[in-house]
Jmol script that loads the backbone (N, CA, C; Angstrom):
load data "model"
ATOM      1  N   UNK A   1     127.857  98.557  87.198  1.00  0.00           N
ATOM      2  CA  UNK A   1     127.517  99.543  88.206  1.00  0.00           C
ATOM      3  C   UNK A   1     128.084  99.086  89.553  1.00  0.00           C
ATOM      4  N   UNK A   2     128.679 100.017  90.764  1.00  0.00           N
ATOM      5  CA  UNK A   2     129.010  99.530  91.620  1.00  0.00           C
ATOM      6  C   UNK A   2     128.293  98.900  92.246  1.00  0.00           C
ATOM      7  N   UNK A   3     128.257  98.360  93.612  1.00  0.00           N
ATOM      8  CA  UNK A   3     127.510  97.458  94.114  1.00  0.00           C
ATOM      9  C   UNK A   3     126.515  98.879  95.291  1.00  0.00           C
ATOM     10  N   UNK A   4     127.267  99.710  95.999  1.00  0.00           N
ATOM     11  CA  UNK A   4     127.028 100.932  96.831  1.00  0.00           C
ATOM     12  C   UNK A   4     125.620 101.342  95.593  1.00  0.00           C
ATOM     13  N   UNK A   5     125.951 101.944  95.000  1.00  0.00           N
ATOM     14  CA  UNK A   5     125.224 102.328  93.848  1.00  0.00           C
ATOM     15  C   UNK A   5     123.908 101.699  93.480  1.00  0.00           C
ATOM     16  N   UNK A   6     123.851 100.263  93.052  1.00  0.00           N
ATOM     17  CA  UNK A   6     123.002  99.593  92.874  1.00  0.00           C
ATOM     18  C   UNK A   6     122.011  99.328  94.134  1.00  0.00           C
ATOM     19  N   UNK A   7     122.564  99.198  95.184  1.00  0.00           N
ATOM     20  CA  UNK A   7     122.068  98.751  96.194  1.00  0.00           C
ATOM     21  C   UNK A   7     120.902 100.198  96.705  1.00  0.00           C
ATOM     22  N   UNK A   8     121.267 101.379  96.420  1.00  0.00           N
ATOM     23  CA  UNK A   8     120.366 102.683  96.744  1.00  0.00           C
ATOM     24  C   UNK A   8     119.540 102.901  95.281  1.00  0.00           C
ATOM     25  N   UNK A   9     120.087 102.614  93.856  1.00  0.00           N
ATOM     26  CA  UNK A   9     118.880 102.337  93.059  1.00  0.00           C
ATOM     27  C   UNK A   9     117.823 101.604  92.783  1.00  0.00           C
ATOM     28  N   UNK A  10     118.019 100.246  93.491  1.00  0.00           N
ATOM     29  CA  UNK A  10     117.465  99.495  93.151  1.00  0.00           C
ATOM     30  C   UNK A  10     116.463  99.822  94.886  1.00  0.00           C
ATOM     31  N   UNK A  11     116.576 100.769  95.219  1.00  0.00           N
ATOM     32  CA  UNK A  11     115.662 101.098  96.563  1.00  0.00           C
ATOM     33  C   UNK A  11     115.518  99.474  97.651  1.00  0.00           C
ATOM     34  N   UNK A  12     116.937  99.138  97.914  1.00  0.00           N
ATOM     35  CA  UNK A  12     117.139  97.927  98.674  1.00  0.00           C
ATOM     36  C   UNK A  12     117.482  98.430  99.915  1.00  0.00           C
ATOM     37  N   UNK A  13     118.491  99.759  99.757  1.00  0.00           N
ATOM     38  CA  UNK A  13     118.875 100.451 101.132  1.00  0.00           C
ATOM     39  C   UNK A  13     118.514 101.936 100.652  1.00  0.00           C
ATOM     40  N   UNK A  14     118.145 102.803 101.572  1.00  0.00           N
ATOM     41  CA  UNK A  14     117.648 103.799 101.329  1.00  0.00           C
ATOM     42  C   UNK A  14     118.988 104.876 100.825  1.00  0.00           C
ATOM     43  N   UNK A  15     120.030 104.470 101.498  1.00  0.00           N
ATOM     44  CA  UNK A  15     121.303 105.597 101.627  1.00  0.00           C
ATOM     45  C   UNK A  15     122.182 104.602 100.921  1.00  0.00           C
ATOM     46  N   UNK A  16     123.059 105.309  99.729  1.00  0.00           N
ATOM     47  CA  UNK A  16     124.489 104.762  99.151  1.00  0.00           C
ATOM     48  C   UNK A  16     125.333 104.634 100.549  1.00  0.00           C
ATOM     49  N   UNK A  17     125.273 105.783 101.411  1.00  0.00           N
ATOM     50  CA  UNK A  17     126.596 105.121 102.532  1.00  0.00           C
ATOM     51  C   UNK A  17     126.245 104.088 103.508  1.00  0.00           C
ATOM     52  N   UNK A  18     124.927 104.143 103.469  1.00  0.00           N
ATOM     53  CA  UNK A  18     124.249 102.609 104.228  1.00  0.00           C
ATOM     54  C   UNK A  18     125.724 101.423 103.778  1.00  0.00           C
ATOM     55  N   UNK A  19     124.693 101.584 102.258  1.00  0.00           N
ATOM     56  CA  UNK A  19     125.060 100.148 101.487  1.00  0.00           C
ATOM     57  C   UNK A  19     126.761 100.629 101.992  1.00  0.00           C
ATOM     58  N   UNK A  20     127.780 101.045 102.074  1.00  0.00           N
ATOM     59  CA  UNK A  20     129.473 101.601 102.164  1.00  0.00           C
ATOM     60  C   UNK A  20     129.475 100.961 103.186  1.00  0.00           C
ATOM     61  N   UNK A  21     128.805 100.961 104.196  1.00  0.00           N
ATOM     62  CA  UNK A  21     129.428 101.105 105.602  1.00  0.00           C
ATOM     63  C   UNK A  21     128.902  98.911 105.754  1.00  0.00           C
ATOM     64  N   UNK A  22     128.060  98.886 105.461  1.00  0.00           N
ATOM     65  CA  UNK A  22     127.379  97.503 105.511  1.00  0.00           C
ATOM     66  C   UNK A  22     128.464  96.998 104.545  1.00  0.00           C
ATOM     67  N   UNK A  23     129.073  96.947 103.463  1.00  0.00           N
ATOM     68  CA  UNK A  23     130.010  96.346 102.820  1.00  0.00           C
ATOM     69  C   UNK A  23     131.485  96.246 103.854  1.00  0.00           C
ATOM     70  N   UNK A  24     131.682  97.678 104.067  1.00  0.00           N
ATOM     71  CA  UNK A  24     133.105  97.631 104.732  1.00  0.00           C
ATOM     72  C   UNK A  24     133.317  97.068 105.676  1.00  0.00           C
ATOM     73  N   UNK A  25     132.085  96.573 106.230  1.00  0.00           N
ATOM     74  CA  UNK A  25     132.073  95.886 107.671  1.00  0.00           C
ATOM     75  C   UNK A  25     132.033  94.250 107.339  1.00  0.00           C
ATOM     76  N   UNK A  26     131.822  93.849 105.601  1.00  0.00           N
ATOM     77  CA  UNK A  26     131.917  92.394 105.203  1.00  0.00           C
ATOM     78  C   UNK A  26     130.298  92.221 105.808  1.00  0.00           C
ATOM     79  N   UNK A  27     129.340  92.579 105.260  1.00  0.00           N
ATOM     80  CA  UNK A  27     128.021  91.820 105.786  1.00  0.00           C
ATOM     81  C   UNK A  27     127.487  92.024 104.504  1.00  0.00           C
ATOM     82  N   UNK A  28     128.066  92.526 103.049  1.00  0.00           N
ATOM     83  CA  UNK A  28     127.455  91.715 102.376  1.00  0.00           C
ATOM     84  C   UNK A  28     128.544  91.004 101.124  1.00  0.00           C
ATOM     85  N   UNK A  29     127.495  90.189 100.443  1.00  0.00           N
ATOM     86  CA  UNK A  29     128.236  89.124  99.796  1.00  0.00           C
ATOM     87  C   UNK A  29     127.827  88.791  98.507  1.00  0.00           C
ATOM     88  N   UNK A  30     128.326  89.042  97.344  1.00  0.00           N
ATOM     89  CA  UNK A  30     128.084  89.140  95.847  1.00  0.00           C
ATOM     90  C   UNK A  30     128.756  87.511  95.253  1.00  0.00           C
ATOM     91  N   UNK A  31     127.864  86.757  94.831  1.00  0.00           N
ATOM     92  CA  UNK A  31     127.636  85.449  94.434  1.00  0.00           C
ATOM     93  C   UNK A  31     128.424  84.693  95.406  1.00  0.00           C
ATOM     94  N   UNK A  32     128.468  85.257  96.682  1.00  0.00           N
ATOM     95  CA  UNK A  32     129.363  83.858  97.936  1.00  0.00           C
ATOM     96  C   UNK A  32     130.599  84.869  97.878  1.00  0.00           C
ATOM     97  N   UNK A  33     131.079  85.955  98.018  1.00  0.00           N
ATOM     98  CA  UNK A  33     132.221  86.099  97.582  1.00  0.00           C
ATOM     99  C   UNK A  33     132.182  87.790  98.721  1.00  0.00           C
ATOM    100  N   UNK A  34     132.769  88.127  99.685  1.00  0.00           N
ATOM    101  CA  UNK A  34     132.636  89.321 100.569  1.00  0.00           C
ATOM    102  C   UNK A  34     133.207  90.452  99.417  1.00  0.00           C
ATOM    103  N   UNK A  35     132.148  91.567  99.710  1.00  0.00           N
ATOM    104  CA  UNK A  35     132.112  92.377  98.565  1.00  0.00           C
ATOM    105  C   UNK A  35     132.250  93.658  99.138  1.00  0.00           C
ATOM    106  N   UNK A  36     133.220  94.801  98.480  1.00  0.00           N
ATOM    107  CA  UNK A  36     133.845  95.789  99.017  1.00  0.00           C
ATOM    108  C   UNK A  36     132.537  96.794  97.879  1.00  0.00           C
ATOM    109  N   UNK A  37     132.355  98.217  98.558  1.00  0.00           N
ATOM    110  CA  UNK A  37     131.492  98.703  97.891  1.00  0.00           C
ATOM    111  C   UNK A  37     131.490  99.153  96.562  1.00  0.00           C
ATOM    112  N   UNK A  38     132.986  99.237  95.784  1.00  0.00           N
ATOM    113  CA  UNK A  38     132.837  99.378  94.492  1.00  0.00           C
ATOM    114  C   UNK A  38     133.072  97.675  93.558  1.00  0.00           C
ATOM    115  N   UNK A  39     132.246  96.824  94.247  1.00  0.00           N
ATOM    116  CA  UNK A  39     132.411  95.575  93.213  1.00  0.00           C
ATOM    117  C   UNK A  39     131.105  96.245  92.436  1.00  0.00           C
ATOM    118  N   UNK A  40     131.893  95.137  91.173  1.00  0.00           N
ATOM    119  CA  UNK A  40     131.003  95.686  89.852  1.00  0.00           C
ATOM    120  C   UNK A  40     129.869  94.457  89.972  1.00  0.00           C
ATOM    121  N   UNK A  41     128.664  94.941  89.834  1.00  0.00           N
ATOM    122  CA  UNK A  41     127.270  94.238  89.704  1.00  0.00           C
ATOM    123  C   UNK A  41     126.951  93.960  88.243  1.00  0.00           C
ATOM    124  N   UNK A  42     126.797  92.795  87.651  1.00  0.00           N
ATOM    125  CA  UNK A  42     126.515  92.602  86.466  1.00  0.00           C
ATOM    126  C   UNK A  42     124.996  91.573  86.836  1.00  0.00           C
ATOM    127  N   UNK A  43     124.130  91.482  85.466  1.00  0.00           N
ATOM    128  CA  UNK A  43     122.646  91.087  85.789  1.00  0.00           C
ATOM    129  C   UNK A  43     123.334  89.560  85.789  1.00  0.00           C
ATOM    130  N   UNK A  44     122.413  88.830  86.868  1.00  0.00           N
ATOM    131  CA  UNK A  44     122.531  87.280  86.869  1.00  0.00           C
ATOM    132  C   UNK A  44     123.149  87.582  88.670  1.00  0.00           C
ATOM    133  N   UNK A  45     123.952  88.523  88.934  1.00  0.00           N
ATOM    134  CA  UNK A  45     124.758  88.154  90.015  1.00  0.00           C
ATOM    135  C   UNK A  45     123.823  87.997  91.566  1.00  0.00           C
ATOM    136  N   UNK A  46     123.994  87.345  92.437  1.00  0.00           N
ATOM    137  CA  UNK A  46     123.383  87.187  93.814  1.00  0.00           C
ATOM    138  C   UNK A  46     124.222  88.095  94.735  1.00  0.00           C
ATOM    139  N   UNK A  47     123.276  88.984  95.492  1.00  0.00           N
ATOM    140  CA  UNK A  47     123.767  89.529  96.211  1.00  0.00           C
ATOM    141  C   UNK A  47     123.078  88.894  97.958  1.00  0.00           C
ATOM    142  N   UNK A  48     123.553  89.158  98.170  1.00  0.00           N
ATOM    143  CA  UNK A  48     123.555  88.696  99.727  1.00  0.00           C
ATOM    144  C   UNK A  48     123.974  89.716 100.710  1.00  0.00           C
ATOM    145  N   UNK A  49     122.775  90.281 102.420  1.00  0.00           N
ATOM    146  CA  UNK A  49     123.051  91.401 102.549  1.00  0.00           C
ATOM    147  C   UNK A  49     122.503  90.824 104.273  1.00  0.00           C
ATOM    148  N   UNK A  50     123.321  91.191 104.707  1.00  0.00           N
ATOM    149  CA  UNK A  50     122.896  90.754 106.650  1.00  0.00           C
ATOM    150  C   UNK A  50     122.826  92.448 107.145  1.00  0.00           C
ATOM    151  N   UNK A  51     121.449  92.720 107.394  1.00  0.00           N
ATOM    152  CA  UNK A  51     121.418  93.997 108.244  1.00  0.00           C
ATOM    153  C   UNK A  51     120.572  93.711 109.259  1.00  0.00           C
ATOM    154  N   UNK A  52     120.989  94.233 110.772  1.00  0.00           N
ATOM    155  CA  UNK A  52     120.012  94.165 111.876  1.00  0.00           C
ATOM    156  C   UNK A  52     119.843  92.427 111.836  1.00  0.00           C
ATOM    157  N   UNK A  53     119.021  91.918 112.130  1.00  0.00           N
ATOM    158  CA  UNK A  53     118.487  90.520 112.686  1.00  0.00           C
ATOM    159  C   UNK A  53     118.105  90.091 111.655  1.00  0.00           C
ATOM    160  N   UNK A  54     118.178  90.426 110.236  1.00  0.00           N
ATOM    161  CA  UNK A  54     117.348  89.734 108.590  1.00  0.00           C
ATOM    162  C   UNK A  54     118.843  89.551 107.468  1.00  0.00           C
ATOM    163  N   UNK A  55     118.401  88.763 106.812  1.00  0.00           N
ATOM    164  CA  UNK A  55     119.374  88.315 105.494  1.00  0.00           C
ATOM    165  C   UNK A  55     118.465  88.261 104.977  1.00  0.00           C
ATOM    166  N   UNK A  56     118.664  89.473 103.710  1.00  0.00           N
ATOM    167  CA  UNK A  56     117.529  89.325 102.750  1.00  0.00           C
ATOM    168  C   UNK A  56     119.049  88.815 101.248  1.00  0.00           C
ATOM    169  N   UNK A  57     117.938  88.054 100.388  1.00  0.00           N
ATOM    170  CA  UNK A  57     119.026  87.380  98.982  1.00  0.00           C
ATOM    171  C   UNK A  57     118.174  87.661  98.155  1.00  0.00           C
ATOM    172  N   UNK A  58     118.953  88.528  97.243  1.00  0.00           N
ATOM    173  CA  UNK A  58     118.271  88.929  95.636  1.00  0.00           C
ATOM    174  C   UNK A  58     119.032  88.541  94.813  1.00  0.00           C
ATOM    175  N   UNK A  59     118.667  88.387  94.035  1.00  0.00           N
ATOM    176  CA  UNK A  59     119.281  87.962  92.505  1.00  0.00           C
ATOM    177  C   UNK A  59     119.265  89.441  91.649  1.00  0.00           C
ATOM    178  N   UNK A  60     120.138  89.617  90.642  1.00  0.00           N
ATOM    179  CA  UNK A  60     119.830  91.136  89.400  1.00  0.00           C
ATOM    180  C   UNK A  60     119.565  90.424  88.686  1.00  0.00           C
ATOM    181  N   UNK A  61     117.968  91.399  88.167  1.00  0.00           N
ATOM    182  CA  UNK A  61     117.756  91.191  87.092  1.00  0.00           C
ATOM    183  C   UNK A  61     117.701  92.682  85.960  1.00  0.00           C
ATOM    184  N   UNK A  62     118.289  93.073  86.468  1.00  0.00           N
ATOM    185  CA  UNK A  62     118.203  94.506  85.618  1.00  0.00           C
ATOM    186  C   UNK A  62     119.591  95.383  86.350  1.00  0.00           C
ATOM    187  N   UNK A  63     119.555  96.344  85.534  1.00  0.00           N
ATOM    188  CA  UNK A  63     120.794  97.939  85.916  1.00  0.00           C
ATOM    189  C   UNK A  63     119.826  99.043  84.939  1.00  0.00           C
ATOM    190  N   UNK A  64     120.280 100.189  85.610  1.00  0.00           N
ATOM    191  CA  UNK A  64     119.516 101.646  84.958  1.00  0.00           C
ATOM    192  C   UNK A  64     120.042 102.036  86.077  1.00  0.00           C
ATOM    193  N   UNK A  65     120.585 103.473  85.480  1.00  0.00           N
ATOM    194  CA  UNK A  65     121.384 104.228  85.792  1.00  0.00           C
ATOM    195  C   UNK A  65     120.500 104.710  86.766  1.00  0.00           C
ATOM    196  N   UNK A  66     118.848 105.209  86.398  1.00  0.00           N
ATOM    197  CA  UNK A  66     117.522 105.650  87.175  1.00  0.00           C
ATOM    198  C   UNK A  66     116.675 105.067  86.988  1.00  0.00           C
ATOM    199  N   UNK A  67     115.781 105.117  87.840  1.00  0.00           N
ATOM    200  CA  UNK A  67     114.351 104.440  88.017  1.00  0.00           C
ATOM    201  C   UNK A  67     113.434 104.972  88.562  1.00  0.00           C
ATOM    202  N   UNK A  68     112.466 104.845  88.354  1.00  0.00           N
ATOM    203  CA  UNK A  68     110.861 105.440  89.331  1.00  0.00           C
ATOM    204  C   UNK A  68     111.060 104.529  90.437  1.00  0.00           C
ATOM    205  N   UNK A  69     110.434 104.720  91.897  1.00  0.00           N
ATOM    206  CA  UNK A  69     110.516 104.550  92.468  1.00  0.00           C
ATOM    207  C   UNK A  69     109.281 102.638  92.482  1.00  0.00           C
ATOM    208  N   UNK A  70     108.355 102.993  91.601  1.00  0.00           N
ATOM    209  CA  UNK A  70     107.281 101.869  90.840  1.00  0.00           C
ATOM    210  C   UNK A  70     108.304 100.869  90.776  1.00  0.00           C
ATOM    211  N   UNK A  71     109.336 101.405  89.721  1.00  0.00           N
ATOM    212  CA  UNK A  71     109.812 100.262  88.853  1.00  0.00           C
ATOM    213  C   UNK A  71     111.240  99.711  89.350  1.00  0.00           C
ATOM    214  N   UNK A  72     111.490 100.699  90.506  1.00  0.00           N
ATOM    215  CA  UNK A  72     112.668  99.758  91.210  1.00  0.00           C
ATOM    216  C   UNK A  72     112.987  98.479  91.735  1.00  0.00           C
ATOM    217  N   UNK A  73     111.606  97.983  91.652  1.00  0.00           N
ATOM    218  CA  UNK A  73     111.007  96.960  92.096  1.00  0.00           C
ATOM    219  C   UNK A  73     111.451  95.473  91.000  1.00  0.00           C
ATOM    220  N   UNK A  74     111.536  96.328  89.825  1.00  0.00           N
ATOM    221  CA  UNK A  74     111.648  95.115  88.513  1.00  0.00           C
ATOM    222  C   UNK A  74     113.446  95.188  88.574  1.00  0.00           C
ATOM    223  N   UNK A  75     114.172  95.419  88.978  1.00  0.00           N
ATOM    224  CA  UNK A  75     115.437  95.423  88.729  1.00  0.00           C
ATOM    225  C   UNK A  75     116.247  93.958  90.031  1.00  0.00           C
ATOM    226  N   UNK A  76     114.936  93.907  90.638  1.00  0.00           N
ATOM    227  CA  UNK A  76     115.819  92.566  91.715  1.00  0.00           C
ATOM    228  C   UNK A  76     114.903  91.550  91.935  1.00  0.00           C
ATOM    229  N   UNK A  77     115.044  90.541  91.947  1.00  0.00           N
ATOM    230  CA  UNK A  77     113.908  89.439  92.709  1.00  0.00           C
ATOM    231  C   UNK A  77     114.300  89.220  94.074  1.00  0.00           C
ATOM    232  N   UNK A  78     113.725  88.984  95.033  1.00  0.00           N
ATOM    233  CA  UNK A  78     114.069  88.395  95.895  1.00  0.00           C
ATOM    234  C   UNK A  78     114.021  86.521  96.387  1.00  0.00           C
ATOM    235  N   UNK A  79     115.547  86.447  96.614  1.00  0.00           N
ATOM    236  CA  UNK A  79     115.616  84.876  96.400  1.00  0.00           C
ATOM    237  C   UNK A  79     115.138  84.323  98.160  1.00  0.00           C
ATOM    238  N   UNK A  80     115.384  84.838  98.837  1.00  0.00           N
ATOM    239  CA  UNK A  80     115.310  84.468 100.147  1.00  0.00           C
ATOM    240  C   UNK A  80     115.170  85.765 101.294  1.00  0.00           C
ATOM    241  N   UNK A  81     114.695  85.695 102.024  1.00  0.00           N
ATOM    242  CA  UNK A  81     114.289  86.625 103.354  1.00  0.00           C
ATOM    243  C   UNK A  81     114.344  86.036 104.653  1.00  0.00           C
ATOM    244  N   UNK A  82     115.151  86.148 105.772  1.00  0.00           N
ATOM    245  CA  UNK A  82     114.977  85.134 106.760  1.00  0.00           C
ATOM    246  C   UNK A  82     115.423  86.344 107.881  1.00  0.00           C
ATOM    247  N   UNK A  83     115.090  85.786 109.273  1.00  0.00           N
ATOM    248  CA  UNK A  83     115.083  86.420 110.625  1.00  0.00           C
ATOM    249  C   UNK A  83     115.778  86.025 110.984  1.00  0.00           C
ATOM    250  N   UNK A  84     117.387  86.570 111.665  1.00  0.00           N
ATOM    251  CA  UNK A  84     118.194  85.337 112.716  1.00  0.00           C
ATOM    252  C   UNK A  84     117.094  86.009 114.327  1.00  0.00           C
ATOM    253  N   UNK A  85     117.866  85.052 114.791  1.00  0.00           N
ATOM    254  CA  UNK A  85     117.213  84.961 116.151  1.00  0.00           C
ATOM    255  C   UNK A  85     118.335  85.273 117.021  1.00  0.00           C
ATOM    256  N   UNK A  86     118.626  85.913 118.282  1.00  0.00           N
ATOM    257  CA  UNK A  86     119.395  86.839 119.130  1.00  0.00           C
ATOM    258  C   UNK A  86     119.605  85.366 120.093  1.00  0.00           C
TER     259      UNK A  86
END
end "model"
wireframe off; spacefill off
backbone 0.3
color backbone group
């Protein structure tokens, strides 16, 4: 699944062009590696995502094409959450 894609199913960013525009700008990063919005997401991979003043890091543990909004929740862990400071 693309990464744009995953990133609005897995209810991480609310909008697919969020996740577009946050890639094209290089702020996020799929296992260490700057990720354009159609990289392919396979389960195991780390994504890495700098929006506003936070870096949040999830790991996949799941893909589905759809989800309840409940169970979007089971498709990522979160590995790390942090605040930069201005």
């Amino acid at each position: 699944m693309r990464l744009d894609k995953y990133l609005k199913t897995a209810r991480i960013l609310k909008r697919r062009e969020a996740a577009k525009e946050l890639a094209l700008q290089g702020r996020i990063e799929v296992n260490g590696r700057t990720a354009k919005p159609s990289t392919e997401i396979n389960i195991g991979d780390t994504i890495r995502i700098q929006f506003g003043y936070r870096i949040l890091e999830v790991r996949v543990l799941d893909i589905q094409k759809q989800v309840s909004k409940q169970n979007a929740q089971l498709l990522f862990e979160i590995i790390k959450e942090e605040k930069i400071d201005d």
